[in-house]
C-alpha positions in Angstrom: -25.6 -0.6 -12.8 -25.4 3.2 -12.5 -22.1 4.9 -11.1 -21.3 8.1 -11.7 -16.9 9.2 -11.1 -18.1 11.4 -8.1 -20.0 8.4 -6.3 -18.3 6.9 -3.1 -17.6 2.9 -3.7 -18.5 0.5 -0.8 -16.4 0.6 1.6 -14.9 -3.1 0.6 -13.8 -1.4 -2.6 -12.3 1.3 -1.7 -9.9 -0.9 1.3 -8.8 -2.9 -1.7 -7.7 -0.1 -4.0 -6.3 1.8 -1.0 -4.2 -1.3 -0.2 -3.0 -2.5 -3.4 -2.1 0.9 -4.1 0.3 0.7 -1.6 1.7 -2.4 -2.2 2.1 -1.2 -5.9 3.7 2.3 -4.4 6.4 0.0 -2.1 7.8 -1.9 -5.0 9.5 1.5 -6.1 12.6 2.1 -5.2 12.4 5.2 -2.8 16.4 7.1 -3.2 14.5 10.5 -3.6 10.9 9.5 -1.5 8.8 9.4 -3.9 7.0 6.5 -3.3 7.0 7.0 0.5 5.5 10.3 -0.1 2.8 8.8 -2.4 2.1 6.5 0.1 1.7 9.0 3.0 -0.6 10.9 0.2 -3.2 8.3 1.0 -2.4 6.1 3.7 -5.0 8.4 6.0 -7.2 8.9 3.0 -10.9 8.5 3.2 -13.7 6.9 1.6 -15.7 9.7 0.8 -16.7 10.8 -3.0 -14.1 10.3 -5.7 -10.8 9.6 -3.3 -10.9 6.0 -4.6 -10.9 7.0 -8.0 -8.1 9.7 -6.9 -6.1 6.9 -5.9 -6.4 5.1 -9.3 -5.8 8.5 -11.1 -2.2 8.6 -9.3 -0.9 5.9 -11.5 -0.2 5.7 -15.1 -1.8 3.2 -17.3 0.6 0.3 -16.8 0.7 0.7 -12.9 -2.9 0.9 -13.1 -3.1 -2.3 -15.1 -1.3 -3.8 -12.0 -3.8 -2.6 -9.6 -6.6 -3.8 -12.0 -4.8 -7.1 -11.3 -4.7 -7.0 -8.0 -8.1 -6.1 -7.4 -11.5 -8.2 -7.2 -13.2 -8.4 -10.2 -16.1 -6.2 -8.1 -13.5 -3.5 -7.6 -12.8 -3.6 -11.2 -15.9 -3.4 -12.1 -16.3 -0.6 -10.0 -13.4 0.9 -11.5 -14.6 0.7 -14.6 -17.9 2.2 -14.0 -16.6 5.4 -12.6 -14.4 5.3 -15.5 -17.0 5.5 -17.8 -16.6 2.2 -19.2 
């Protein structure tokens, strides 16, 4: 299968990051908003090119590990692909 980073996921995909993204994003505590404002930062966010893969990109590598586990393994594989993996 050919992806490329810049290619929009299926719609299915791109739900599921979007919303374990934000269930990662609430388990922080939020004294100075950080997490509400990350939240807000894609809440309203399409799927249109790479914005799934912008989502992704907002996390380090352990809280992307958590969304990798959270995910289907068809979003990770999607993941993956635009990852270059």
């Amino acid at each position: 299968m050919s992806f490329k980073y810049d290619d929009t996921p299926d719609q299915k995909v791109f739900n599921e990051i979007k919303e374990a993204a934000i269930d990662i994003w609430k388990t922080y505590d939020d004294q100075f908003n950080y997490a509400i404002y990350k939240i807000n930062r894609i809440k309203d966010i399409d799927n249109f090119k790479d914005n799934a893969w912008y989502i992704v990109a907002m996390f380090d590598i352990h809280n992307q590990a958590k969304l990798m586990e959270a995910v289907s393994e068809e979003t990770k594989q999607q993941i993956l692909l635009a990852r270059g993996y």
